[in-house]
C-alpha positions as a Markdown table, in Angstrom:
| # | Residue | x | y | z |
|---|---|---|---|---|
| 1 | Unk | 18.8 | -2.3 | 2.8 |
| 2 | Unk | 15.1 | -2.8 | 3.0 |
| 3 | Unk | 13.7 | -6.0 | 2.4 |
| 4 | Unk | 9.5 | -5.8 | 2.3 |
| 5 | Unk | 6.9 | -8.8 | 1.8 |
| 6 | Unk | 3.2 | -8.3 | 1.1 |
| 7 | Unk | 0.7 | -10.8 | 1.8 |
| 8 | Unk | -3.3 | -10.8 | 2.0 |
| 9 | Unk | -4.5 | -10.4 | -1.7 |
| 10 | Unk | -7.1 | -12.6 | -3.0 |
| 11 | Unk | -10.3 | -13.0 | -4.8 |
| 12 | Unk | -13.4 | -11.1 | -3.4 |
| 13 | Unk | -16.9 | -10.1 | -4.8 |
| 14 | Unk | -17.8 | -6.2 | -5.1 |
| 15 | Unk | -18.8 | -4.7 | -2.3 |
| 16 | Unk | -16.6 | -6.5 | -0.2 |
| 17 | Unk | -13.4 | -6.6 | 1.9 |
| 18 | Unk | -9.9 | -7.0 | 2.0 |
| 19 | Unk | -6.7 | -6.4 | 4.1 |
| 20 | Unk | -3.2 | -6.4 | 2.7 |
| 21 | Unk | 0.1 | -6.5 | 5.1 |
| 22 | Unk | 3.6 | -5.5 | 4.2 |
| 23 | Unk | 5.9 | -6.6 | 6.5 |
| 24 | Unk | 9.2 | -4.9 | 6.2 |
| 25 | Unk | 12.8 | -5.6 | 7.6 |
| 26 | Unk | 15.7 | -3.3 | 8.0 |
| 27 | Unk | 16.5 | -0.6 | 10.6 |
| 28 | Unk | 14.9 | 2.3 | 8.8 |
| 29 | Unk | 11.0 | 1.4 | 8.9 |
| 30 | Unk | 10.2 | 4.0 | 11.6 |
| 31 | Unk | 11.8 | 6.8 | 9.8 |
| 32 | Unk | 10.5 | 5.6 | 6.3 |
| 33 | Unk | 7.3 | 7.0 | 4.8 |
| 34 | Unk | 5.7 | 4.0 | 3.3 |
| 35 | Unk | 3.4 | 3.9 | 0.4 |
| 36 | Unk | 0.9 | 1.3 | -1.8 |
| 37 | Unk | 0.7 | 1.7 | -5.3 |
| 38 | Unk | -1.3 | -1.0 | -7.9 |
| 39 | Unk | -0.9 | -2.0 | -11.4 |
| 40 | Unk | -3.6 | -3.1 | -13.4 |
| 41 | Unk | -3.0 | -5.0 | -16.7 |
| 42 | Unk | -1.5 | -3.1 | -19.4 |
| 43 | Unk | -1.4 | 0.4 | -17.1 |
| 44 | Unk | 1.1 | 2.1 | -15.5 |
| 45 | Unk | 1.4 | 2.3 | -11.7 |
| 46 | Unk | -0.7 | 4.3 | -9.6 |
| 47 | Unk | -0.7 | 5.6 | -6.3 |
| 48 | Unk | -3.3 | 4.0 | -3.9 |
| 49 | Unk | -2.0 | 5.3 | -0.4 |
| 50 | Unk | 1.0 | 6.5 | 2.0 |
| 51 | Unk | 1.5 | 7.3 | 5.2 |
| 52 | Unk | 3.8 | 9.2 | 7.4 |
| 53 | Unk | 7.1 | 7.5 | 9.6 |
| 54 | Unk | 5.0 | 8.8 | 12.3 |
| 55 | Unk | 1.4 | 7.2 | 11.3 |
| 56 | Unk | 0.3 | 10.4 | 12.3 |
| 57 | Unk | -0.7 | 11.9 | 8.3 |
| 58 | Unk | -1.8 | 9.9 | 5.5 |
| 59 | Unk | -2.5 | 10.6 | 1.7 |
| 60 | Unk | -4.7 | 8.8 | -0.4 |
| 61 | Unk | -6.0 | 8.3 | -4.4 |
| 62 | Unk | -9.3 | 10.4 | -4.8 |
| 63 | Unk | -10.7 | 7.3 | -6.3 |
| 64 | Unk | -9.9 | 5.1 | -3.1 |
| 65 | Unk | -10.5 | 7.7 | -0.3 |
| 66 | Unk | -13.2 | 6.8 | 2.1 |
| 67 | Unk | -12.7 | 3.2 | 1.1 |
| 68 | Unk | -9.3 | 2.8 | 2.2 |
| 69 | Unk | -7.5 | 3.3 | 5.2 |
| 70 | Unk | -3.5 | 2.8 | 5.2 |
| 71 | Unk | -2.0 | 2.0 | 9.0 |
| 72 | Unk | 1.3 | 1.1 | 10.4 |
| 73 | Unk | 2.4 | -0.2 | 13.2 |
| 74 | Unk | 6.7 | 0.7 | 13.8 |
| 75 | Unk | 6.6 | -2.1 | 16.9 |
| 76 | Unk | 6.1 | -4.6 | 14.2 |
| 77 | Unk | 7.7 | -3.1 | 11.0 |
| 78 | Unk | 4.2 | -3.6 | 9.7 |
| 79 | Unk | 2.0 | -1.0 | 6.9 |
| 80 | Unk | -1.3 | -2.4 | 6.5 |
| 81 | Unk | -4.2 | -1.1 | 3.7 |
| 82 | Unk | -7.5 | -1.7 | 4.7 |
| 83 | Unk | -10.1 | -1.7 | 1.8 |
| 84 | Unk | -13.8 | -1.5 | 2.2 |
| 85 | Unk | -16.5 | -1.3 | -0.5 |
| 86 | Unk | -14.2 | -3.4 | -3.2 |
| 87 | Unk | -14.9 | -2.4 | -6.5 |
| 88 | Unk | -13.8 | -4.3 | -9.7 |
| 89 | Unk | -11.5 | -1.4 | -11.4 |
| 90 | Unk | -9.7 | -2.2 | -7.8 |
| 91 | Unk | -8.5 | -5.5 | -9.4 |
| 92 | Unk | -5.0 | -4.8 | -9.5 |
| 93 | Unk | -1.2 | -6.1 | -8.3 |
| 94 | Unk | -1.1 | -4.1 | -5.4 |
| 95 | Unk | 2.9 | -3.2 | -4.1 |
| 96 | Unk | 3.9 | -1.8 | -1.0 |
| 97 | Unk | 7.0 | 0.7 | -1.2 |
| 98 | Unk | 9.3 | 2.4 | 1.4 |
| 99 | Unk | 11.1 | 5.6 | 0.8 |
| 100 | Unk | 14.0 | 5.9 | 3.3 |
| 101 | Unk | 14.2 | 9.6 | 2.1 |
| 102 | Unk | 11.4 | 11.8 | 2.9 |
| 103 | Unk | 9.2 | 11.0 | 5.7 |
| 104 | Unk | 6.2 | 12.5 | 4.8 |
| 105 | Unk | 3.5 | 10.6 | 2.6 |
| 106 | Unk | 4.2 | 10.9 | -0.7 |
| 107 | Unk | 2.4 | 9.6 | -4.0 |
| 108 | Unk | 5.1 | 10.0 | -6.2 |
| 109 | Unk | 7.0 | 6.4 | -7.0 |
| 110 | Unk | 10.2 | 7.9 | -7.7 |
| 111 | Unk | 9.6 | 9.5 | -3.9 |
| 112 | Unk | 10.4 | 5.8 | -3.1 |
| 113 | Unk | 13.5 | 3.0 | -3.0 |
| 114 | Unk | 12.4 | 0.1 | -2.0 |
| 115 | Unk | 9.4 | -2.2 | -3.3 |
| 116 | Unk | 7.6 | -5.8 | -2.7 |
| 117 | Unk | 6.9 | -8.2 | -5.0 |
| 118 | Unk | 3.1 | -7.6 | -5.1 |
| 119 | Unk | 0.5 | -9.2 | -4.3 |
| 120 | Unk | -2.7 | -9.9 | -6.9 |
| 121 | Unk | -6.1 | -8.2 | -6.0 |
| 122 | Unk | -9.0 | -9.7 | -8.0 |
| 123 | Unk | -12.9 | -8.2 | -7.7 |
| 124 | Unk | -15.8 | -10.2 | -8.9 |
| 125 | Unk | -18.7 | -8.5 | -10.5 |
């Protein structure tokens, strides 16, 4: 079982900056690809980010790449999503995921078991 706890969301202008966390618990974290997907009002979940067990490869959106930059760190059961350059069609409830079967990033969410709560984005004009 994979328990996993976002945190960092908020309110920001365009242009700026924001770093979400997902802390995760369970024994599997190291061997788990983990992803971020988002959820704006009224459309369907999208893929924002993943990255390998490893750390080592990372996928990313075509609308978010060179903005955002998806870590991890396995010492601290930690995934982290960096984003730069905020833009408003970012304003979404952002949820971090963990697939305990494939260990490659993937941006599929059926590639993936477990998921947070989310936690709200919001960018100001």
């Amino acid at each position: 079982q994979v328990q996993l706890v976002e945190s960092g969301g908020g309110l920001v202008q365009a242009g700026g900056s924001l770093s979400l966390s997902c802390a995760a618990s369970g024994r599997t974290f190291s061997s788990s690809a983990m992803g971020w997907f988002r959820q704006a009002h009224r459309t369907e979940r999208e893929f924002v980010a993943a990255v390998s067990s490893t750390g080592r490869s990372a996928n990313y959106a075509d609308s978010v790449k060179g903005r955002f930059t998806i870590s991890r760190d396995n010492a601290k059961n930690t995934v982290y999503l960096q984003m730069n350059s905020l833009k408003p069609e970012d304003t979404a409830v952002y949820y971090c995921a963990a697939s305990t079967y494939y260990g490659d990033p993937r941006a599929y969410p059926r590639s993936y078991n477990y998921w947070g709560q989310g936690t709200q984005v919001t960018v100001s004009s």
